[in-house]
PADREN-710803 format. One line per field, with one value per residue: residue in one letter; x, z, y of N, C-alpha, C, O in turn. Coordinates in Angstrom, 3 decimals. Layout:
residu	A  ... .
n_x	X  ... .
n_z	Z  ... .
n_y	Y  ... .
ca_x	X  ... .
ca_z	Z  ... .
ca_y	Y  ... .
c_x	X  ... .
c_z	Z  ... .
c_y	Y  ... .
o_x	X  ... .
o_z	Z  ... .
o_y	Y  ... .
This chain:
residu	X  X  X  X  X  X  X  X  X  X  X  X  X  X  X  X  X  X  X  X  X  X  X  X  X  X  X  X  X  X  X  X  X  X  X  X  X  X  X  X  X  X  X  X  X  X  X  X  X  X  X  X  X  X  X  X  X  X  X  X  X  X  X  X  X  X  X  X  X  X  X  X  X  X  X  X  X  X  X  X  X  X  X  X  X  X  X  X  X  X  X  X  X  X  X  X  X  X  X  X  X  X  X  X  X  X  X  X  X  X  X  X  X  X  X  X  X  X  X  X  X  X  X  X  X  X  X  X  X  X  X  X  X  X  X  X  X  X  X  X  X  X  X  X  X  X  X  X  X  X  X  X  X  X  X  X  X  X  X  X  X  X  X  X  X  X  X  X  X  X  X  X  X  X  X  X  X  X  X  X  X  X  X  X  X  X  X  X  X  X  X  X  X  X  X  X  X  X  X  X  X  X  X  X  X  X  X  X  X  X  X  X  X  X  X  X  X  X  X  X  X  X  X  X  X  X  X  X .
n_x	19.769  21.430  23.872  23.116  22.765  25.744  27.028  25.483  26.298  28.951  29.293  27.694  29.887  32.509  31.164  30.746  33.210  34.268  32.804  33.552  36.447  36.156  34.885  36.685  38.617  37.397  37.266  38.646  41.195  41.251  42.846  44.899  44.275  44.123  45.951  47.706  48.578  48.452  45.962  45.732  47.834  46.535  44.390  45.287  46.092  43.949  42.690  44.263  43.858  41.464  41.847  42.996  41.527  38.641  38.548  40.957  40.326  37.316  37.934  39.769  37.651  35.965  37.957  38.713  36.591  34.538  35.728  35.657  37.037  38.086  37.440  35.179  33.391  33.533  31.881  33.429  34.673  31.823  30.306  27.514  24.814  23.853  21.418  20.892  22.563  21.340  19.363  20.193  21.948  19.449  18.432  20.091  20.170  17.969  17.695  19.397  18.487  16.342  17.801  18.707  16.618  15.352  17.287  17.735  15.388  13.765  16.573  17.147  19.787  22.400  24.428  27.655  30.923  33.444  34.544  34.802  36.684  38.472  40.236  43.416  44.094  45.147  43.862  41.250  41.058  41.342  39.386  36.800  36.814  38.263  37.532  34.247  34.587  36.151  33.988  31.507  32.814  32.718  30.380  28.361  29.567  30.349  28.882  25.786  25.538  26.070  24.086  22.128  22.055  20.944  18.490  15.087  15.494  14.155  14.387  17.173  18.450  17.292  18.753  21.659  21.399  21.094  23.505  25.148  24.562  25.155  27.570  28.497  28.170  29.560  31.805  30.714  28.898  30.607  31.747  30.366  28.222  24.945  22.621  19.936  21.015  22.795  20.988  19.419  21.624  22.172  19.717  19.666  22.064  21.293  18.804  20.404  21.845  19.961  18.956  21.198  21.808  19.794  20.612  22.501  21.599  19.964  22.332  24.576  26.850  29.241  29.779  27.737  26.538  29.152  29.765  26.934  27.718  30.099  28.783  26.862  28.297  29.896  27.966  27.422  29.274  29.739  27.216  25.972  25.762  23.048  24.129  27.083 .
n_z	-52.067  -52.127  -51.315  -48.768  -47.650  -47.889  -46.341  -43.589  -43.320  -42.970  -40.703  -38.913  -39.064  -37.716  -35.292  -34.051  -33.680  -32.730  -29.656  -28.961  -28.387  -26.843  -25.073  -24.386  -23.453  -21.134  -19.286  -19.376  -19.062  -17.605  -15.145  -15.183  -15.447  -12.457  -11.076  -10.842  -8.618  -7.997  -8.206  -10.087  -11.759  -12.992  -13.942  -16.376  -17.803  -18.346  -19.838  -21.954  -23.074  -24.128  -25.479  -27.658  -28.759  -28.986  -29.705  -32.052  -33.464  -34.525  -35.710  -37.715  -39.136  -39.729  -41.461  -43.832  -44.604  -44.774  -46.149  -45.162  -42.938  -39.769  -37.340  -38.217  -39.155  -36.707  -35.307  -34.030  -34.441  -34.741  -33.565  -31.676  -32.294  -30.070  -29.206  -29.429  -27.508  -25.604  -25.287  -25.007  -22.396  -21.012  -21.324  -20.065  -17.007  -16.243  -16.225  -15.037  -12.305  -12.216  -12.021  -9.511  -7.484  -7.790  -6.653  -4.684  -2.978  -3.706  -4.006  -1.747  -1.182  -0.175  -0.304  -1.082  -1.120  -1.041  -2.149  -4.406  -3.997  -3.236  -4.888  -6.853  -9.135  -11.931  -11.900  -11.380  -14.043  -15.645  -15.001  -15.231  -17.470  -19.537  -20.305  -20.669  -22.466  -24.595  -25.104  -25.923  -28.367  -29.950  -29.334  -30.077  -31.960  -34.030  -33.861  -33.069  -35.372  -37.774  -37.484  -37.855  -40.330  -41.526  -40.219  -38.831  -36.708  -33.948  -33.898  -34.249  -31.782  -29.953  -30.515  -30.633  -28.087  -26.599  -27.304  -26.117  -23.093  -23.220  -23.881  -21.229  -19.774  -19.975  -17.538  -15.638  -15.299  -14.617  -12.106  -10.488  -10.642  -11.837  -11.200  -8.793  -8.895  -10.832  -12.999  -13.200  -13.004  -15.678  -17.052  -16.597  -17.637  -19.763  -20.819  -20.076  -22.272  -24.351  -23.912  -24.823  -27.187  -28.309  -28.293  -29.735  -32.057  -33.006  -32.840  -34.401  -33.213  -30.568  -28.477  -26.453  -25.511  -24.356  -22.231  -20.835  -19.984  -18.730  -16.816  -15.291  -14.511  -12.321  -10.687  -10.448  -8.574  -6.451  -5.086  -2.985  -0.296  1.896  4.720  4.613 .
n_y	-69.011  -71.136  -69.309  -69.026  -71.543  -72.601  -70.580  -71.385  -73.680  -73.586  -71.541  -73.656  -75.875  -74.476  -73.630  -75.960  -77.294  -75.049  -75.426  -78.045  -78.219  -76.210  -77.049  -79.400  -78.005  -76.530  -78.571  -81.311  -80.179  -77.933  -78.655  -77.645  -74.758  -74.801  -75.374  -73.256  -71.090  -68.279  -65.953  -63.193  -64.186  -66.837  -65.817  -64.402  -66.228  -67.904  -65.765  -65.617  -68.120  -67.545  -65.177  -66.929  -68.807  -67.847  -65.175  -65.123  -66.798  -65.798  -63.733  -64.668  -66.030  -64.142  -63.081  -64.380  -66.114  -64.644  -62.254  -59.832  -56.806  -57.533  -55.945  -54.762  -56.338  -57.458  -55.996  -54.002  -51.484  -50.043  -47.695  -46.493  -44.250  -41.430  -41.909  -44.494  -45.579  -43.985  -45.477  -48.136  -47.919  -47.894  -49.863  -51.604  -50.769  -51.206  -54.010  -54.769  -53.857  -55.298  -58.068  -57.346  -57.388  -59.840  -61.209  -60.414  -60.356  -62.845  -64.702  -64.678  -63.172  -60.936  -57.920  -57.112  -55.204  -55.673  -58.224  -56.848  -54.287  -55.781  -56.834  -57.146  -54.344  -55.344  -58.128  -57.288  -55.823  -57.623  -59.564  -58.205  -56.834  -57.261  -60.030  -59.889  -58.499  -60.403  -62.181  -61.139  -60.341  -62.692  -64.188  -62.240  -60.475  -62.074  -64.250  -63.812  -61.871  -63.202  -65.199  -63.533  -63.352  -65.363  -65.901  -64.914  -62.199  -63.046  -65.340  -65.249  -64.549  -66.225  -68.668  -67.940  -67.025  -69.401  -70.910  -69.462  -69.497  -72.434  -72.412  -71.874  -74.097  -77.030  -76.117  -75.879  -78.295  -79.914  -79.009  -78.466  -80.430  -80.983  -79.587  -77.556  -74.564  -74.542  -74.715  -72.329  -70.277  -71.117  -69.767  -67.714  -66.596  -66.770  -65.332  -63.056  -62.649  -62.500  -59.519  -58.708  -59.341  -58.287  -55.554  -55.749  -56.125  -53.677  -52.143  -53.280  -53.174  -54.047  -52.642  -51.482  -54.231  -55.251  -53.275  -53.573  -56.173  -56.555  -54.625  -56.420  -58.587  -57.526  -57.329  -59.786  -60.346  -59.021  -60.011  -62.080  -64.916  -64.904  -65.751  -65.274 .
ca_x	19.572  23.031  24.781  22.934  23.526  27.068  27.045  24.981  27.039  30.722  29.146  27.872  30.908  32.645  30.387  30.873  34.906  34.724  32.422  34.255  37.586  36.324  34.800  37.934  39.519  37.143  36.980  39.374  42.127  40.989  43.062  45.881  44.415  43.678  47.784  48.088  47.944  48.333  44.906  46.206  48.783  45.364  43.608  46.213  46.564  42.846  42.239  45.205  43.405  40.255  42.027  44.029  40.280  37.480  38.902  41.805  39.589  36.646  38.806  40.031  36.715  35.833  38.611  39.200  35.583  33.576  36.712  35.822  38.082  37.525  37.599  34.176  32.844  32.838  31.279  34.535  34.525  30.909  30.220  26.600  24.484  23.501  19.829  20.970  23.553  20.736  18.255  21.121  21.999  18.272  17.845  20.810  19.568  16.490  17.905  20.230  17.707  15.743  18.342  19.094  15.592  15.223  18.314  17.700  14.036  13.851  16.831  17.514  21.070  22.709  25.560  28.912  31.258  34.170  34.862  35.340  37.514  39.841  40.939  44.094  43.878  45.123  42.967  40.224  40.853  41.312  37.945  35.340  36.517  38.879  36.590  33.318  35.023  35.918  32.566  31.099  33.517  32.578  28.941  27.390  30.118  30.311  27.511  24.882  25.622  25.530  22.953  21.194  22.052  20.041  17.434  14.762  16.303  13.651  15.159  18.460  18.532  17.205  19.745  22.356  21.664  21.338  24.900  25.898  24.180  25.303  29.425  29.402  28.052  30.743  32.309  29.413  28.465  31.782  32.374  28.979  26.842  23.698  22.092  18.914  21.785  23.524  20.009  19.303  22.444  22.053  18.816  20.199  22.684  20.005  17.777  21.276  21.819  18.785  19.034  22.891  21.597  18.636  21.444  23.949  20.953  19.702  23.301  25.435  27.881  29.509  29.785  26.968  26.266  30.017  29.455  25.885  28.303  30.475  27.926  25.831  30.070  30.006  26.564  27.216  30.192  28.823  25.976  26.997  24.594  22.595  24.986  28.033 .
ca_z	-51.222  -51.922  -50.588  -47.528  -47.343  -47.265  -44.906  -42.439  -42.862  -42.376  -39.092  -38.125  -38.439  -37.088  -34.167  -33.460  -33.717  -30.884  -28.616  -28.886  -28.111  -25.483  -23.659  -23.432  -22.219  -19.525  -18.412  -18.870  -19.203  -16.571  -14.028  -15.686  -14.395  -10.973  -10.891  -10.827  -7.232  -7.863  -9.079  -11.451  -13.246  -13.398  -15.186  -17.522  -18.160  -18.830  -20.747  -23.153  -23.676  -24.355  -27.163  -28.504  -29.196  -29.009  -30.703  -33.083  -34.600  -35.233  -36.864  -39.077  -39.798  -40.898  -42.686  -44.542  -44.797  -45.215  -46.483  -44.516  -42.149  -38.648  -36.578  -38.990  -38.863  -35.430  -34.959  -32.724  -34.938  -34.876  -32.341  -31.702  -31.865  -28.941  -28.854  -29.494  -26.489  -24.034  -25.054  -23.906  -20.969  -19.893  -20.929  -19.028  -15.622  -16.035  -16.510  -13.360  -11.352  -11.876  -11.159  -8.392  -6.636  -7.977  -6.175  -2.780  -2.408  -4.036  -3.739  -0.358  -1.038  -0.221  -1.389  -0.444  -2.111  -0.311  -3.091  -5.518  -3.498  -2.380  -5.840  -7.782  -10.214  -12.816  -11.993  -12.070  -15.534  -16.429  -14.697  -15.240  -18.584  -20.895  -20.669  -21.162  -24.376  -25.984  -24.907  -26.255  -29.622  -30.285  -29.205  -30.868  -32.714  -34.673  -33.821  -33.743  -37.113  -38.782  -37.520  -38.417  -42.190  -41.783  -39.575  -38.398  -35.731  -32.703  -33.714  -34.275  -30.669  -28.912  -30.818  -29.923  -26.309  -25.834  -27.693  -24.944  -21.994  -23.842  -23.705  -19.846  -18.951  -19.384  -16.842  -14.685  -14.662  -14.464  -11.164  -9.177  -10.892  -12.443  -9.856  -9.680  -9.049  -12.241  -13.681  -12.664  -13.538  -17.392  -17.172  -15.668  -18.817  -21.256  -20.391  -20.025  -23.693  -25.154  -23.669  -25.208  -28.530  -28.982  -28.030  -30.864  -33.500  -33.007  -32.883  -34.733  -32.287  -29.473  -27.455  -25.756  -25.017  -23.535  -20.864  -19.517  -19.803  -17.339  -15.349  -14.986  -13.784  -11.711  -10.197  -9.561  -8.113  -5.326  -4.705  -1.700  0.584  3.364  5.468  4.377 .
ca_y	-70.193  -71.835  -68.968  -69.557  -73.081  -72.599  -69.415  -71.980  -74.498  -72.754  -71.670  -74.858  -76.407  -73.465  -73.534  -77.195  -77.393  -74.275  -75.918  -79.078  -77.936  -75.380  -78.218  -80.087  -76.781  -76.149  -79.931  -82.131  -79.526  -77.187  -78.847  -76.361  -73.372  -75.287  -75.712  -71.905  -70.674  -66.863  -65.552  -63.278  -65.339  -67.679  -64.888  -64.123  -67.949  -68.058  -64.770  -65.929  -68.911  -67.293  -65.296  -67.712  -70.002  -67.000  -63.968  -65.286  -67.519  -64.820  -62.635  -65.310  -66.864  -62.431  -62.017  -66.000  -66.605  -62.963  -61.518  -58.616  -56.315  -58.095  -54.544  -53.941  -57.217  -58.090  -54.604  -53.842  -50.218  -49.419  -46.789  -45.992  -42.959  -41.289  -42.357  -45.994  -45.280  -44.115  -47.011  -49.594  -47.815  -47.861  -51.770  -52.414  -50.481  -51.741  -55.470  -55.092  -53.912  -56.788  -58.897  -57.299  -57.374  -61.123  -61.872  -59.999  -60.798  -64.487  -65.468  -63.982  -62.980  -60.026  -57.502  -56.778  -54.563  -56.401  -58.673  -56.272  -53.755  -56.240  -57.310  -56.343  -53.538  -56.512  -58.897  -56.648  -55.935  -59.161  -60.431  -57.361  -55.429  -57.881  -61.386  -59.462  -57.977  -61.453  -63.030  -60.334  -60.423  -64.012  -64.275  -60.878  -59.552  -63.126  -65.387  -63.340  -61.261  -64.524  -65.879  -62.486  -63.370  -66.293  -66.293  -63.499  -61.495  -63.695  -67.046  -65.625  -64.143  -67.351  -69.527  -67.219  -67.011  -71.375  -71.422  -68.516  -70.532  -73.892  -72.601  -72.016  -75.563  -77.958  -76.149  -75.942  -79.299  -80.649  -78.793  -77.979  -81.161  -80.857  -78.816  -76.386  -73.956  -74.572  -74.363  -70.719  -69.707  -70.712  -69.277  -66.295  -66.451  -66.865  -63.468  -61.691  -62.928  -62.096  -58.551  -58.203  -59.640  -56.808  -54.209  -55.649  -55.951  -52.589  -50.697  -53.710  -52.762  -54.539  -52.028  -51.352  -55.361  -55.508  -52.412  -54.659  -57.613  -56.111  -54.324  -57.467  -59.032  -56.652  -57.679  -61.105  -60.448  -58.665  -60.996  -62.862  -65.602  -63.779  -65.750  -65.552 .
c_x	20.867  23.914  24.470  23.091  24.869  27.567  26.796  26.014  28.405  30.604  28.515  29.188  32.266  32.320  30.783  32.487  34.959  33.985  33.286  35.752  37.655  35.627  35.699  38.502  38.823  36.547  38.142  41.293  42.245  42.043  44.581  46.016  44.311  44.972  48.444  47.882  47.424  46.860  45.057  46.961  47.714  44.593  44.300  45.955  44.950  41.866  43.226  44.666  42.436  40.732  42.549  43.010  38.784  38.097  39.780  40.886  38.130  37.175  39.276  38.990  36.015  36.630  38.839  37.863  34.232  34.239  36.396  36.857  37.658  37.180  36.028  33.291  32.341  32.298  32.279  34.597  33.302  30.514  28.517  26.259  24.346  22.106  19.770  21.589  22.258  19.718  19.107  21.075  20.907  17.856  18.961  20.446  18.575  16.369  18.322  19.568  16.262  16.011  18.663  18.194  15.266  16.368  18.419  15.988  13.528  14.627  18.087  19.274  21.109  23.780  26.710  29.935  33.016  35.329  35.440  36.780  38.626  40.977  42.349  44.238  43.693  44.105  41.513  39.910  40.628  39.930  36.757  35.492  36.934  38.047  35.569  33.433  35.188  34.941  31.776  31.801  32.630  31.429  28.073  28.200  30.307  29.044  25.938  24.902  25.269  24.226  21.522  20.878  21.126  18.906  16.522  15.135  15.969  14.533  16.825  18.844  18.320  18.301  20.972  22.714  21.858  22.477  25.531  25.859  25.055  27.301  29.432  29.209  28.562  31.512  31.744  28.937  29.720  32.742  31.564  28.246  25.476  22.638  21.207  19.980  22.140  22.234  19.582  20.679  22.168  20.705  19.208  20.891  22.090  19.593  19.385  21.673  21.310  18.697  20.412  22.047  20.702  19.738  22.369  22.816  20.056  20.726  24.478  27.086  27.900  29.333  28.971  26.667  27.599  29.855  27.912  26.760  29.034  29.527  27.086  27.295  29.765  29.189  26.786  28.170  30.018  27.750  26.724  25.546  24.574  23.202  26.025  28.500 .
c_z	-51.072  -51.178  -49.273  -46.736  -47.051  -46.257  -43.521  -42.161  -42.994  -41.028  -38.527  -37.758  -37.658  -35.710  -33.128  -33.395  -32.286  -29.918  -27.724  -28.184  -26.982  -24.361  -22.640  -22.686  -20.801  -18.314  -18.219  -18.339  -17.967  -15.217  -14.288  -15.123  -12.730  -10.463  -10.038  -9.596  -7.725  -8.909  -10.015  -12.525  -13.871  -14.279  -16.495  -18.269  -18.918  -20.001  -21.691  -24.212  -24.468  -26.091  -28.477  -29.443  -29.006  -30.276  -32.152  -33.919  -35.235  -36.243  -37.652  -39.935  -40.866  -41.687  -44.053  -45.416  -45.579  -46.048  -46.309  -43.397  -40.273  -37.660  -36.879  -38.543  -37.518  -34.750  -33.624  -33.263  -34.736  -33.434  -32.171  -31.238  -30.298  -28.198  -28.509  -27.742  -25.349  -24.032  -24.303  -23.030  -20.175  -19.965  -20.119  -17.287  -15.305  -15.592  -15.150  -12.374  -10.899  -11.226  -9.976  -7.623  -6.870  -7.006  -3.936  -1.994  -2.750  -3.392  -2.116  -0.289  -0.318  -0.686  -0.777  -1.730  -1.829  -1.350  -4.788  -5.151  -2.900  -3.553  -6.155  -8.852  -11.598  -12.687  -11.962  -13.350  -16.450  -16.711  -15.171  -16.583  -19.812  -21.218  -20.914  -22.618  -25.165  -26.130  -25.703  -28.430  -30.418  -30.363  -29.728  -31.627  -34.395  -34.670  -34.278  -35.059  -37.697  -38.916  -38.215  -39.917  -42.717  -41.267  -39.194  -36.802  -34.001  -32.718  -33.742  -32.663  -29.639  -29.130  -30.351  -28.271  -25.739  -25.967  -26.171  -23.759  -21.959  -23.018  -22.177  -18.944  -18.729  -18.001  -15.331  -13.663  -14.253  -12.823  -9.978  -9.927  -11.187  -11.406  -9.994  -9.917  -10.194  -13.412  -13.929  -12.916  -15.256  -17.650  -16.997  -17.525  -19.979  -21.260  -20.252  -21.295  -24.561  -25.085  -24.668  -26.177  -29.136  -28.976  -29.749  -32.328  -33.718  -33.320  -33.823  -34.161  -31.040  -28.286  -26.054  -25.057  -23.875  -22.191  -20.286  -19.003  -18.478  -16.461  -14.726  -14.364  -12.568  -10.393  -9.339  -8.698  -6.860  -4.460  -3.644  -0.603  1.569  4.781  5.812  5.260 .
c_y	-70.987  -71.103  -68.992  -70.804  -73.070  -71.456  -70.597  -73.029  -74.621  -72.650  -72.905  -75.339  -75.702  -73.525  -75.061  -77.462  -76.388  -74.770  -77.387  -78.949  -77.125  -76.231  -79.066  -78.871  -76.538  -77.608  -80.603  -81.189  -78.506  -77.379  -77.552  -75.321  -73.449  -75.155  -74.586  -70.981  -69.317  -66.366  -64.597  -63.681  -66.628  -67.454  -64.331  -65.498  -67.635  -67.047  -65.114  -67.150  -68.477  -66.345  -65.606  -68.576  -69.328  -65.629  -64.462  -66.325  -66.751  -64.623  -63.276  -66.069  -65.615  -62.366  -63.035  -65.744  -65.544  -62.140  -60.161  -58.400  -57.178  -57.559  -54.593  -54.717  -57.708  -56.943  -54.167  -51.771  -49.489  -48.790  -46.076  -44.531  -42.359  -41.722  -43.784  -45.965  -45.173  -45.014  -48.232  -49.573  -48.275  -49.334  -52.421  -51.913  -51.130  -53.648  -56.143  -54.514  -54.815  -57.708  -59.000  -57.867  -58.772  -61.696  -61.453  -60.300  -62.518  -65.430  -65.084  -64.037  -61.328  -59.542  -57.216  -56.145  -55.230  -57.635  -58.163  -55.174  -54.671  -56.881  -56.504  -55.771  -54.942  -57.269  -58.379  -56.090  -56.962  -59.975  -59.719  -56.606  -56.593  -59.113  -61.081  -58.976  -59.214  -62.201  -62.373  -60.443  -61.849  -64.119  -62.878  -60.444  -61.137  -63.959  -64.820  -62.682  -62.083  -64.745  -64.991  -62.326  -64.675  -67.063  -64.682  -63.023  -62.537  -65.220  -66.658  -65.429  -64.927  -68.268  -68.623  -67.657  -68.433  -71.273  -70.487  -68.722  -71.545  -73.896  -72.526  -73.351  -76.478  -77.448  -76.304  -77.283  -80.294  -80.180  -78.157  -79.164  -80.364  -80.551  -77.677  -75.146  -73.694  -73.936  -72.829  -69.985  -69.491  -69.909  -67.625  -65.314  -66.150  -65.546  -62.445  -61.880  -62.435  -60.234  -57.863  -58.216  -58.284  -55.605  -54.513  -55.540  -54.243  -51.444  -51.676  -52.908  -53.096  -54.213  -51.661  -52.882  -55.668  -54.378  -53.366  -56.077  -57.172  -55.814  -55.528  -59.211  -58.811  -57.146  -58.774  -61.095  -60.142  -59.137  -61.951  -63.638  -64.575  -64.398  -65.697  -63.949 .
o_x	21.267  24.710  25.412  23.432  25.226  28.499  27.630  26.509  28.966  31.304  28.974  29.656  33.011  33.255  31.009  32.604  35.436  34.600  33.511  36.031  38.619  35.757  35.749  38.779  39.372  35.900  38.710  42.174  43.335  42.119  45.007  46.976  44.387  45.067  49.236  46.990  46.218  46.832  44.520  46.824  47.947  44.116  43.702  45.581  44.920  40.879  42.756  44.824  42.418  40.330  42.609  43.340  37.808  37.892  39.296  40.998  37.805  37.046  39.399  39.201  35.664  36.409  39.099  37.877  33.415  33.607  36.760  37.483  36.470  36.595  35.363  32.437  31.243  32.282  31.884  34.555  33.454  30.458  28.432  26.817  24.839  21.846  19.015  20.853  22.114  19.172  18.788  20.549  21.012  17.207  18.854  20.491  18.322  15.506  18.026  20.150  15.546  15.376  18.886  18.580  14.689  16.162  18.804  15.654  12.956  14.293  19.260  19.914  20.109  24.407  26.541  29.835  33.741  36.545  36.043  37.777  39.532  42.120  42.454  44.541  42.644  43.240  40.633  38.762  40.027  39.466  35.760  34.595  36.213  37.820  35.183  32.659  34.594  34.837  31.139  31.099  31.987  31.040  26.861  27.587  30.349  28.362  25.208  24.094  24.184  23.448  20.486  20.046  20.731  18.456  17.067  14.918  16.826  15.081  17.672  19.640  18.841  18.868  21.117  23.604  22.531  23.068  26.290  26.801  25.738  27.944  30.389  29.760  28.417  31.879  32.237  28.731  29.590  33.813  31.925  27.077  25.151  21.911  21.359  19.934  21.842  22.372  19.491  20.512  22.020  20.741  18.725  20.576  22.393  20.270  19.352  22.032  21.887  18.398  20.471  21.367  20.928  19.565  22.713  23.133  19.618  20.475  25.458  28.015  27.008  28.952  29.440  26.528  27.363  29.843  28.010  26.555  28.598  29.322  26.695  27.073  29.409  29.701  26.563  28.014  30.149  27.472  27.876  24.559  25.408  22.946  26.347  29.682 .
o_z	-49.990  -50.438  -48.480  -45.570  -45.964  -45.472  -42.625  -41.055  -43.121  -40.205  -37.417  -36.619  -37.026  -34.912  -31.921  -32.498  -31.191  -28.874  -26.540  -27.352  -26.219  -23.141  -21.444  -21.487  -19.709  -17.270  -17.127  -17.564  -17.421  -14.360  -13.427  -14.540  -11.941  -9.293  -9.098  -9.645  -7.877  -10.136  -11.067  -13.744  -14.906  -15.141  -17.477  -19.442  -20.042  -20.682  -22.735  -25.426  -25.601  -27.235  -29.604  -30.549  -28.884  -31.481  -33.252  -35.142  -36.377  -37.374  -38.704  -41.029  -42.042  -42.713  -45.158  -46.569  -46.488  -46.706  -47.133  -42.901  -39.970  -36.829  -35.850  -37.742  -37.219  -33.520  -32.464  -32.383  -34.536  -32.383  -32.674  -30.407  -29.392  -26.999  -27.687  -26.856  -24.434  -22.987  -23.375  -22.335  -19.087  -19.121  -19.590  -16.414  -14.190  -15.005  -14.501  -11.299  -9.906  -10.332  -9.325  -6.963  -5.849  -6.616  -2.837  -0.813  -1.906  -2.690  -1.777  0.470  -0.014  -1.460  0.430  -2.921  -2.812  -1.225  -5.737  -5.873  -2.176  -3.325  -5.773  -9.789  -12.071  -13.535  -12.508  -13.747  -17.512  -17.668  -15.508  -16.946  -20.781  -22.414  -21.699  -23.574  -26.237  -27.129  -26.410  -29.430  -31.458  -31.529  -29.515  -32.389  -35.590  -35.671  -35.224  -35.875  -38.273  -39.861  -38.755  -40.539  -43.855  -41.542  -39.244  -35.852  -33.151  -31.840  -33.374  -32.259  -28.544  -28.138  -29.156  -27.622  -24.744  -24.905  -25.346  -23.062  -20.953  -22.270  -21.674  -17.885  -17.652  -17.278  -14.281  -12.464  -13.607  -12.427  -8.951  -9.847  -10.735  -10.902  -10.904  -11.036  -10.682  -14.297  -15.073  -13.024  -15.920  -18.728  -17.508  -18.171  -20.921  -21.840  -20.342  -21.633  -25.524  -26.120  -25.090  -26.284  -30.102  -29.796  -30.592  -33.392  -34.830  -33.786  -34.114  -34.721  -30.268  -27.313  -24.918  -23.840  -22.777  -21.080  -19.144  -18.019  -17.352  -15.455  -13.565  -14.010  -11.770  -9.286  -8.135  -7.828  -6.050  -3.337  -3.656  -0.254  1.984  5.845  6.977  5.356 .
o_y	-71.416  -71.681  -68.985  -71.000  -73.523  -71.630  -70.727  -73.247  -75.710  -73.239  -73.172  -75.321  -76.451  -73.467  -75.149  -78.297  -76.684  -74.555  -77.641  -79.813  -77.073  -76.138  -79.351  -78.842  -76.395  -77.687  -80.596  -81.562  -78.334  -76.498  -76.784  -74.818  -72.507  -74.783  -74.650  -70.134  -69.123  -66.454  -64.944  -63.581  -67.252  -68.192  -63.892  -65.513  -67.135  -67.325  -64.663  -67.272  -68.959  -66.559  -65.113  -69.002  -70.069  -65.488  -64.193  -66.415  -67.073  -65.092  -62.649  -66.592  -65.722  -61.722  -62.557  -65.314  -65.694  -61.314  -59.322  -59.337  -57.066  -58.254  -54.473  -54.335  -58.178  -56.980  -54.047  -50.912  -48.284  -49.429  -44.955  -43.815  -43.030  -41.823  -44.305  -46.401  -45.985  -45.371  -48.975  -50.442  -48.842  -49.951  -53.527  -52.780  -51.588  -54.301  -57.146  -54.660  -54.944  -58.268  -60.020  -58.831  -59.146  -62.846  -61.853  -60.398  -63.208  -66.384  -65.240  -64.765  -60.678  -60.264  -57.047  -56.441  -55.076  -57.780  -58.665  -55.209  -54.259  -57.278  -55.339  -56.509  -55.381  -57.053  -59.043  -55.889  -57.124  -60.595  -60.358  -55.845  -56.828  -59.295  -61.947  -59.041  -59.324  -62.912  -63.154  -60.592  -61.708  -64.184  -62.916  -59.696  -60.843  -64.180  -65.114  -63.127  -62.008  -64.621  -65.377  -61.665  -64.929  -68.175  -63.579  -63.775  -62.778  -65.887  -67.472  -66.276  -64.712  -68.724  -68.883  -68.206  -68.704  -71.470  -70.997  -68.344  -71.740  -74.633  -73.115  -73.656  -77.058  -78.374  -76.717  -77.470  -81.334  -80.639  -77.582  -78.787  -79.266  -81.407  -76.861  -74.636  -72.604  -73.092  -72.386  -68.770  -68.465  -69.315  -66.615  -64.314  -65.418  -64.698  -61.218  -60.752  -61.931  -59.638  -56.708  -57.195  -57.555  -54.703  -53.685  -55.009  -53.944  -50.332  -50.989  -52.326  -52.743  -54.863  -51.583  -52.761  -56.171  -54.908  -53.816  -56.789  -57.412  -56.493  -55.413  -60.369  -59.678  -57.310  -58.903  -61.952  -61.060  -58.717  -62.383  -62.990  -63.771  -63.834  -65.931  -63.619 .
């Protein structure tokens, strides 16, 4: 019971120091990357940040705090079976074809591929493979584990997913207002959360949650108003 007490409350305060600090980054600070015309020197700028105050601080909270290897820990090593492998795949098809049909029959969008083909190689790495990996590092390869040491897997997986909702809203509301929009997005966030989370507690491995992370990138990216 004590060593859980202080497990919980390392990551609390843990938890609350990165929210805090990534709020100011994506509010008051933000105007930084606004500065930056060229969209990939923007994404560089912003993926540097991300592992200067998402990844480098994992890996030092695994290796300080767990005094485990941080490769191990943030399940960046663990490579799932093949059975595990085609259960993901099929909860991630299954996930993005929800979204899809929620998004073309609800919310009467449509798709365009236009947005993705017109990018630069770089900045398509930057936007669809490397930020899904430290989101992914941080939020299942760190957060959830923990939380898995001290809660049963349903509560750790909802708490999880609010904190994973929770981090993209300062920026949200600080630059579309408190809007059903905004609403449906974190919601959006939440259920694509909860989906990652079952993938990382089933295979304790990133991997599989970062390929839906992208593909479900990928997704929105493409999504485009039915008038646009």
């Amino acid at each position: 019971m004590v060593n859980q007490r202080r497990v919980a409350l390392q990551l609390s305060l843990f938890l609350m120091a990165f929210f805090v600090l990534w709020t100011l980054r994506a509010t008051f600070f933000y105007a930084v990357d606004e500065s930056i015309a060229d969209p990939t020197a923007r994404a560089m700028y912003a993926n540097l940040l991300k592992l200067v105050m998402w990844v480098f601080p994992a890996a030092a909270f695994a290796a300080l705090l767990r005094h485990a290897s941080p490769a191990n820990y943030l399940g960046l090593s663990a490579w799932p079976n093949q059975r595990n492998w085609s259960r993901c795949l099929g909860a991630t098809v299954a996930f993005l074809l929800v979204i899809a049909l929620i998004e073309l029959l609800v919310g009467q969008k449509s798709y365009s591929l236009a947005s993705l083909t017109s990018l630069p190689m770089a900045l398509w790495f930057l936007q669809f493979l490397l930020s899904p990996l430290i989101e992914e590092l941080f939020f299942r390869g760190l957060v959830m584990r923990e939380l898995l040491t001290l809660l049963p897997t349903s509560l750790a997986t909802v708490l999880t997913s609010l904190l994973f909702a929770g981090i993209h809203l300062p920026y949200w509301l600080s630059h579309r207002g408190a809007t059903w929009a905004v609403t449906a997005d974190a919601g959006g966030v939440f259920v694509f959360s909860v989906v990652a989370c079952w993938m990382f507690a089933k295979t304790r491995s990133i991997w599989p949650s970062t390929v839906a992370h992208i593909a479900n990138n990928v997704l929105a990216a493409i999504v485009v108003a039915s008038n646009a």
